[in-house]
N, C-alpha and C positions, 0 to 999 in steps of 0.2 A: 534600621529604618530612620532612626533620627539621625544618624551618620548623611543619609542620603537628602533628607531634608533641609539637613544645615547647605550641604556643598551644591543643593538647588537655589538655594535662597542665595550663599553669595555667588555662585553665577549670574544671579539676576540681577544684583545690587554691581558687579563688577565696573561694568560698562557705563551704570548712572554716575557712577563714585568719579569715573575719570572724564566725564560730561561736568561733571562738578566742577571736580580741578581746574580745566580748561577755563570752566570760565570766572572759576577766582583770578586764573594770571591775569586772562582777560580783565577784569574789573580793576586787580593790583595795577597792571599797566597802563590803564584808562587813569587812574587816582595818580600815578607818577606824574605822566603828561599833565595831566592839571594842575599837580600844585609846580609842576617847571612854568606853567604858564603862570602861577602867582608871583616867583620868583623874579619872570620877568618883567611882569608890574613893575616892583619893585623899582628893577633895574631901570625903566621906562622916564620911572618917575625921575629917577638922578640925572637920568642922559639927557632931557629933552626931547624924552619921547622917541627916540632914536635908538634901533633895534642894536646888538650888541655885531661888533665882526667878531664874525667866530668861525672857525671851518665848520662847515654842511657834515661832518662827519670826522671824527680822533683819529689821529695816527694807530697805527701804524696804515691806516686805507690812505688811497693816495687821493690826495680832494684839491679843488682848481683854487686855494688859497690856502696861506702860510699862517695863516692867522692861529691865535690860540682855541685850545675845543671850547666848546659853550659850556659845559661845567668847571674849568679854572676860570671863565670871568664871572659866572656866577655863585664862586666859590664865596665870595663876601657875603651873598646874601643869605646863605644857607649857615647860617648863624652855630649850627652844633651836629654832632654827629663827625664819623669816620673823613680820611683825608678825602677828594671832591672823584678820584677818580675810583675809589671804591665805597662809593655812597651807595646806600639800596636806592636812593630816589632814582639816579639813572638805570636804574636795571629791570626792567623789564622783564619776569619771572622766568620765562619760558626760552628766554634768552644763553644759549651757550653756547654760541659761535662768535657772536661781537664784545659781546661783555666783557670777556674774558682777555679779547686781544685790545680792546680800544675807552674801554668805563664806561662807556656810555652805550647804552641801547637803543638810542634813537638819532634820528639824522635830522640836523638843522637844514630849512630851506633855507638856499646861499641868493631868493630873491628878495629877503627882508635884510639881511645883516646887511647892517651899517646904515638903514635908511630908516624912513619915520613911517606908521602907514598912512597918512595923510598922503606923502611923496607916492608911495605906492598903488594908492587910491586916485592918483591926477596921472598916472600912464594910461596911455591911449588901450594898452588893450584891455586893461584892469575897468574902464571905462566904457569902453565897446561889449564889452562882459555881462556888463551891470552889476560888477561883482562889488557888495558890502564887504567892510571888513572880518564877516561871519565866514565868508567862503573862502578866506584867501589863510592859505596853510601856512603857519611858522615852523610846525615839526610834528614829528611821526615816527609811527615806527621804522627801526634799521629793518627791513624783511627783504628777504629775496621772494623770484618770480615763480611760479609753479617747476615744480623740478628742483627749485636753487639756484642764484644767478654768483655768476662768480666775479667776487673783486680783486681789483688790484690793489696789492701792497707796497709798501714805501720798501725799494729794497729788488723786486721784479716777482715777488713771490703772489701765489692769489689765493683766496680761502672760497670756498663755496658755501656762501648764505640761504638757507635754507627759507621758503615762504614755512613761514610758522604762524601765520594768522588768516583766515577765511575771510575775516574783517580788520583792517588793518583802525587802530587807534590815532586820529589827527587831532592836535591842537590848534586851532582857530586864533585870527588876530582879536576876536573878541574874546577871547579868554576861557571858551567852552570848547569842550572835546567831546567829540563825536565817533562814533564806528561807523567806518564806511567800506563797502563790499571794495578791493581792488583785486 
């Protein structure tokens, strides 16, 4: 009898436990994005206010610039802890398809690097928008599309990215991160 009452109880707790989980990574990966968005404070402050060029996304994926990834230039700022591409900062929990091949869990949008968002905010569609620097994305999750979308790697080979988030996690040019349904 109590044999059957333990293995009812954790049948019932099973399902909450991994509803739990889910949204520790969730929260872990929402706290990541945040403090990469303090990091580039930071960085902000040094440059002029002028975003970093960095590839949208580490090698080995193939991305439309040569640049370095966004955690070796903000390797400075990250003052302690492991070398930059096996930091927990960029890892994203639930992450182990990109992590793994590239340090980083998240993908830089390639329409702030190298500019200011003032510059950003004086484009005519950014403008026609009425978009504040609250809605305008600097980075987010690496996730693939329902199914899994498949990318190209440097090299001709592809890895298929799994969507692993229902709400994918954005950091904002205002420095707050949001979940938003994609």
């Amino acid at each position: 009898m109590v044999i059957s009452i333990v293995a009812l109880l954790v049948g019932l707790l099973l399902p909450a436990l991994s509803g739990a989980r889910k949204s520790a990574q969730r929260v872990t990966c929402s706290s990541n994005l945040r403090q990469i968005g303090l990091v580039l404070g930071s960085y902000l402050i040094d440059h002029d206010e002028v975003y970093p060029l960095a590839r949208p996304i580490p090698e080995p994926f193939v991305a439309i610039s040569g640049d370095p990834p966004l955690y070796e230039i903000l390797d400075s700022y990250v003052k302690s802890g492991p070398a930059p591409e096996t930091n927990p900062l960029y890892l994203c929990p639930d992450d182990d398809t990109v992590y793994p091949l590239a340090g980083m869990s998240y993908v830089y949008s390639p329409a702030v690097a190298g500019t200011s968002m003032n510059n950003l905010l004086a484009r005519t569609f950014v403008q026609r928008m009425g978009w504040t620097d609250a809605q305008i994305e600097i980075a987010s999750d690496f996730d693939g599309e329902e199914g899994g979308t498949e990318f190209n790697l440097i090299g001709g080979d592809t890895v298929l990215v799994p969507k692993r988030h229902f709400k994918r996690n954005i950091l904002f040019g205002d420095g707050h991160v949001d979940i938003v349904v994609k």
